[in-house]
C-alpha positions in Angstrom: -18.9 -35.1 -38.2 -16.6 -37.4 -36.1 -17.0 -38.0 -32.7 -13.9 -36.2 -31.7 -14.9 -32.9 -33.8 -18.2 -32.7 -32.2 -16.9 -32.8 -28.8 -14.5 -29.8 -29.6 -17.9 -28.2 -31.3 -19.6 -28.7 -27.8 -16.8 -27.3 -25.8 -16.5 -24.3 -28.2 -20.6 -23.5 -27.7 -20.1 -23.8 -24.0 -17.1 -21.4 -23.8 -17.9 -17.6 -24.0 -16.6 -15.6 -27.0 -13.8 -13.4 -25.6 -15.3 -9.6 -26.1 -13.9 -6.4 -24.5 -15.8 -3.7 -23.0 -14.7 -0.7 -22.2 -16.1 2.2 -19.1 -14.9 6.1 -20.2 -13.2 7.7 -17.4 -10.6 10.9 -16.2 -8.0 9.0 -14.6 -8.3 5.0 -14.7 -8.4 2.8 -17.3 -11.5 0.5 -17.5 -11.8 -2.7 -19.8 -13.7 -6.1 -19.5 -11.6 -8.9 -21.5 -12.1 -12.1 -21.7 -14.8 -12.2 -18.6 -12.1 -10.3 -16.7 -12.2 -6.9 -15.4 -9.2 -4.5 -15.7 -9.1 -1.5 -13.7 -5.5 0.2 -14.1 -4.5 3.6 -11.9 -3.8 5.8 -15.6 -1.5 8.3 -13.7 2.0 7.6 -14.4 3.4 10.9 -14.5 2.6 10.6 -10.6 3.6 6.8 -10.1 -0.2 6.2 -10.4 -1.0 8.1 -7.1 -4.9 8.4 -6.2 -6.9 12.0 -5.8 -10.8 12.4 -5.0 -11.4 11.5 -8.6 -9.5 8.6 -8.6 -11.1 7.0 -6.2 -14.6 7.9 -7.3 -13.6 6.0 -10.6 -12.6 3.0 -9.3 -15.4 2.5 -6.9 -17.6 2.9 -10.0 -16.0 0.8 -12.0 -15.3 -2.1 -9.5 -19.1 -1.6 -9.0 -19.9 -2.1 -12.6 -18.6 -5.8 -12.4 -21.6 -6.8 -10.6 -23.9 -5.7 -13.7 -22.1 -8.7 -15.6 -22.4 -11.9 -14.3 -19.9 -13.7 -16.8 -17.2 -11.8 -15.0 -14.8 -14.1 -13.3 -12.8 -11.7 -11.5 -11.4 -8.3 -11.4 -7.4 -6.9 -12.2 -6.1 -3.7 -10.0 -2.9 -2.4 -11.4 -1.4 0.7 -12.6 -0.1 2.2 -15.9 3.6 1.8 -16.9 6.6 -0.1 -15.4 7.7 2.2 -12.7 4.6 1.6 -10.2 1.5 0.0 -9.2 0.4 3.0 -6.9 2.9 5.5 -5.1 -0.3 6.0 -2.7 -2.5 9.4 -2.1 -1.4 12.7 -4.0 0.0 14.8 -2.0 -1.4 17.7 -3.9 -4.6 16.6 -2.9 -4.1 14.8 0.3 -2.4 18.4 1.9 -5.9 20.4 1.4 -7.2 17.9 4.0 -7.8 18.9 7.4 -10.1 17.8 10.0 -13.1 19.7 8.3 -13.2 17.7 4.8 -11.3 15.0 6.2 -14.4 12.4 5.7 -14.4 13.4 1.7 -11.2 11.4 1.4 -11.1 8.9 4.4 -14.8 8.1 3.4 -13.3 7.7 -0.3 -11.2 5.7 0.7 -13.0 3.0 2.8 -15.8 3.2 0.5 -13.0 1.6 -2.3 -12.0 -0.7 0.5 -15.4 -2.2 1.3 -15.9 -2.1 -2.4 -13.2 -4.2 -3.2 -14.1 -6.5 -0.3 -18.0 -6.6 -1.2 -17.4 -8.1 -4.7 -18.7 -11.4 -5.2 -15.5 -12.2 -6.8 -12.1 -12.3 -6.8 -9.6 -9.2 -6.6 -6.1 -9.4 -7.8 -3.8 -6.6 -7.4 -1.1 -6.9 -10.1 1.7 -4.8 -8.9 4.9 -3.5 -10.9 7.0 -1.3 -8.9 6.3 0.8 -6.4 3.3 -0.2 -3.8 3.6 2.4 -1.0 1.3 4.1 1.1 -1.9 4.2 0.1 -1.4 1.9 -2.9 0.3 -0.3 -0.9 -2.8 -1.1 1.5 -4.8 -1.0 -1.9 -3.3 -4.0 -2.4 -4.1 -5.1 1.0 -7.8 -4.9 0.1 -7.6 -7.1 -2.8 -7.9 -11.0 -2.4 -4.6 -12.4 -4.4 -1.1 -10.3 -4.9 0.9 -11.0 -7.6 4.2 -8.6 -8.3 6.4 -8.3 -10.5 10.7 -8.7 -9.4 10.9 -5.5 -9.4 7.8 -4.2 -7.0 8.9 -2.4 -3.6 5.8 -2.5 -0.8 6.0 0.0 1.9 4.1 2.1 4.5 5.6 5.8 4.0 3.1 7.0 6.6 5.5 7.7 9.8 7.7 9.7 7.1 5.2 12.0 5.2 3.0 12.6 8.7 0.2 10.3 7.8 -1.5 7.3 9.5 -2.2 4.1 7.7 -5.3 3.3 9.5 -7.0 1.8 6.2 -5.9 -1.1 6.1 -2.5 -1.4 6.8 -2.6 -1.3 11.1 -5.4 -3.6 11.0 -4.4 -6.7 8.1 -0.2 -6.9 8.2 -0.5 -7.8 11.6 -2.5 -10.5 10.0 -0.6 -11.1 7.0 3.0 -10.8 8.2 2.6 -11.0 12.1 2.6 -8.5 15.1 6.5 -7.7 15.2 7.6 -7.1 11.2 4.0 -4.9 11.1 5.2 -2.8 13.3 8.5 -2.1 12.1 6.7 -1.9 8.3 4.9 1.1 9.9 7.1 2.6 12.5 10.7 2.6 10.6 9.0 2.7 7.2 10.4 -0.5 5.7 10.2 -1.4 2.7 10.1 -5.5 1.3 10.9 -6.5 -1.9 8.8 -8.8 -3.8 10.6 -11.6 -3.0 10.8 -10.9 0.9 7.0 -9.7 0.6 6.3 -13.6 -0.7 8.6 -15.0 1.8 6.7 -12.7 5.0 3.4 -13.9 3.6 2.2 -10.1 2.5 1.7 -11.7 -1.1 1.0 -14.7 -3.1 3.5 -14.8 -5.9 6.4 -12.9 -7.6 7.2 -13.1 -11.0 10.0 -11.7 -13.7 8.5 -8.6 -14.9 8.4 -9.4 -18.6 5.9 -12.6 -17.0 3.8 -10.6 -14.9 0.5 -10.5 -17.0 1.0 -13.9 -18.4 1.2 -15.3 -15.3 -1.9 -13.2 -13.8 -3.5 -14.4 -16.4 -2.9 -18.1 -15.3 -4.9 -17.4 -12.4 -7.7 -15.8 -14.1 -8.1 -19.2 -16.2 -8.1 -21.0 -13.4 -11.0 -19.3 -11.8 -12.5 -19.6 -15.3 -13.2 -23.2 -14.7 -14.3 -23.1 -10.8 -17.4 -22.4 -9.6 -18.9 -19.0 -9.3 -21.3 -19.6 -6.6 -18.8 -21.4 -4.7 -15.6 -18.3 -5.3 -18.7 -15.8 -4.6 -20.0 -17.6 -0.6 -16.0 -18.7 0.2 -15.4 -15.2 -0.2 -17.9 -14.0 1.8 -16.8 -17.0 4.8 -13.1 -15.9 4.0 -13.9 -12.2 4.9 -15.8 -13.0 8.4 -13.6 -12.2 10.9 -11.7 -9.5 9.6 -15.1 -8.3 8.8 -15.5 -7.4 12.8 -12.4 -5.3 11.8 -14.6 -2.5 10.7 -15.1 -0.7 13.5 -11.3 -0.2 14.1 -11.8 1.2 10.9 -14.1 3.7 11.9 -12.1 4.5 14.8 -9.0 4.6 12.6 -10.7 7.1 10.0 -11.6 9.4 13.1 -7.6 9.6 14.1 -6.5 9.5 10.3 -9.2 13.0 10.6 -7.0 14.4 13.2 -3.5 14.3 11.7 -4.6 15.7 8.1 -3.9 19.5 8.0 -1.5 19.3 11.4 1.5 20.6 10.9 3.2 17.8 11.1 1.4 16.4 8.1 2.1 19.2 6.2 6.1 19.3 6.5 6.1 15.9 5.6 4.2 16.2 2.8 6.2 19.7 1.6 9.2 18.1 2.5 8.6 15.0 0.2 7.6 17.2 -2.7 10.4 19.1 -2.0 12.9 16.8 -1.7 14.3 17.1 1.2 14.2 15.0 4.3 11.4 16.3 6.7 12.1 18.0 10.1 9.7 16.5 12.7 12.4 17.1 15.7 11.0 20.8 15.6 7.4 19.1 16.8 9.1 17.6 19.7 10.6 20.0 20.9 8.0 22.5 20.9 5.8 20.5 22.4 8.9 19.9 25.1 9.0 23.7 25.9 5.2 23.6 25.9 4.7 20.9 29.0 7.5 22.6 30.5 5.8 25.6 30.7 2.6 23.6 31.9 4.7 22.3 35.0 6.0 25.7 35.8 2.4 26.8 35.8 1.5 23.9 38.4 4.4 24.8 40.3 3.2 28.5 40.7 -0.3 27.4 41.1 -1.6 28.9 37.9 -4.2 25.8 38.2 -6.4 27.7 40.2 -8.1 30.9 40.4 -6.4 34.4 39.9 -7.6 35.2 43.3 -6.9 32.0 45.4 -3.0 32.0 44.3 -1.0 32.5 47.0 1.2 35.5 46.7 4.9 34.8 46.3 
């Protein structure tokens, strides 16, 4: 055999063979290809939005990757052209209320500290919409690529919901202080290309080169170390590791504001289409401390029996 042959022999016997394995589950899709793991929200009809279930699958199946050490990384995206995630379900998120609040806010940093515990690499692969929820999804992963066409957005100030998973505590990071807080307070949205231009992601692509070009990166990792990807990752994560406890306190107030009823004519409103009325809240809890003052005023601070007669 010549030289040059047996070299291309050797390289062949050191290169995995490209297999695909597959997880069964309800509402994601779960396939290892090519020593990378796919994990795709399978939810279209709902722009990919996550319920209890969701969640549960994805945790499991990120989870999985550390069973197989020939796996180089890990893909988050979501089924179809029209969105990566649209965020929670509304239909499930509006049976929350303080009570159950930890089976979804639990859920949901459990996926987060998932993601963020993986010895390797997590892309988020975004096409179309990335709001809410999904949106800090993406925040979790390690690399963002998107498609021309993605939106990314924090919806939470409209539909009565706090982004305290992720979002309050990494755009500031990402983005800085000032264009964080006008992500979440005025709910704006960035484009793909403004998103790479703020810093809130790595690359975007034309949507017909989206996967191609994801997969570029997953080569690339192919020939890197994996000891090195797995302890850089683990140095990378250090300091917004001391982050957690703001995310404990920001589960606690995220516990609060599920079943108010603020939350709920947001969330009726959006399915509803129609634009929500949370100028009601205010003024209600206007007449409220007005009547509060009053009180003071009259003394209704103190005893029945101590008030002094008019």
């Amino acid at each position: 055999m010549p030289a040059k042959s047996r070299k291309a022999a050797s390289k062949a016997a050191l290169k995995p063979a490209a297999q695909s394995t597959a997880r069964n589950y309800g509402d994601i899709h779960y396939e290892v290809r090519d020593q990378v793991a796919w994990i795709t929200l399978n939810r279209p009809r709902v722009l990919n939005a996550f319920r209890e279930q969701t969640l549960d699958e994805m945790i499991d199946a990120l989870k999985s990757t550390r069973e197989d050490p020939s796996i180089v990384c890990a893909v988050v995206t979501g089924a179809g052209d029209k969105a990566f995630s649209a965020g929670g379900d509304f239909y499930a998120m509006k049976r929350l209320n303080f009570t159950n609040a930890s089976m979804w806010n639990d859920r949901m940093l459990g996926l987060a500290m998932t993601i963020r515990g993986l010895p390797i690499p997590v892309i988020a692969m975004v096409n179309g919409w990335c709001m809410g929820g999904g949106h800090e999804l993406a925040l979790w992963c390690d690399l963002v690529i998107a498609s021309d066409n993605a939106v990314l957005g924090q919806t939470g100030a409209k539909v009565g919901a706090c982004p305290t998973v992720g979002a309050t505590q990494y755009l500031p990071r990402l983005v800085g202080e000032r264009l964080a807080r006008e992500m979440i307070f005025c709910a704006r949205r960035l484009t793909a290309k403004e998103a790479v231009e703020a810093g809130l992601i790595n690359k975007c692509v034309p949507q017909k080169d989206l996967v191609k070009e994801t997969l570029k990166w997953c080569e690339t990792m192919k020939g890197h170390s994996a000891l090195t990807l797995r302890m850089t990752k683990k140095s990378l994560n250090f300091e917004s590791d001391n982050l957690y406890a703001s995310w404990q306190h920001g589960m606690e107030l995220l516990a609060h504001v599920w079943g108010s009823d603020e939350a709920k004519e947001g969330m009726n409103a959006f399915l509803a289409g129609r634009p929500p009325n949370f100028q009601k809240f205010r003024l209600r809890d206007k007449r409220g401390l007005t009547e509060y003052l009053r009180g003071l005023e009259r003394n209704l601070n103190e005893p029945p029996a101590m008030r002094k007669k008019a």
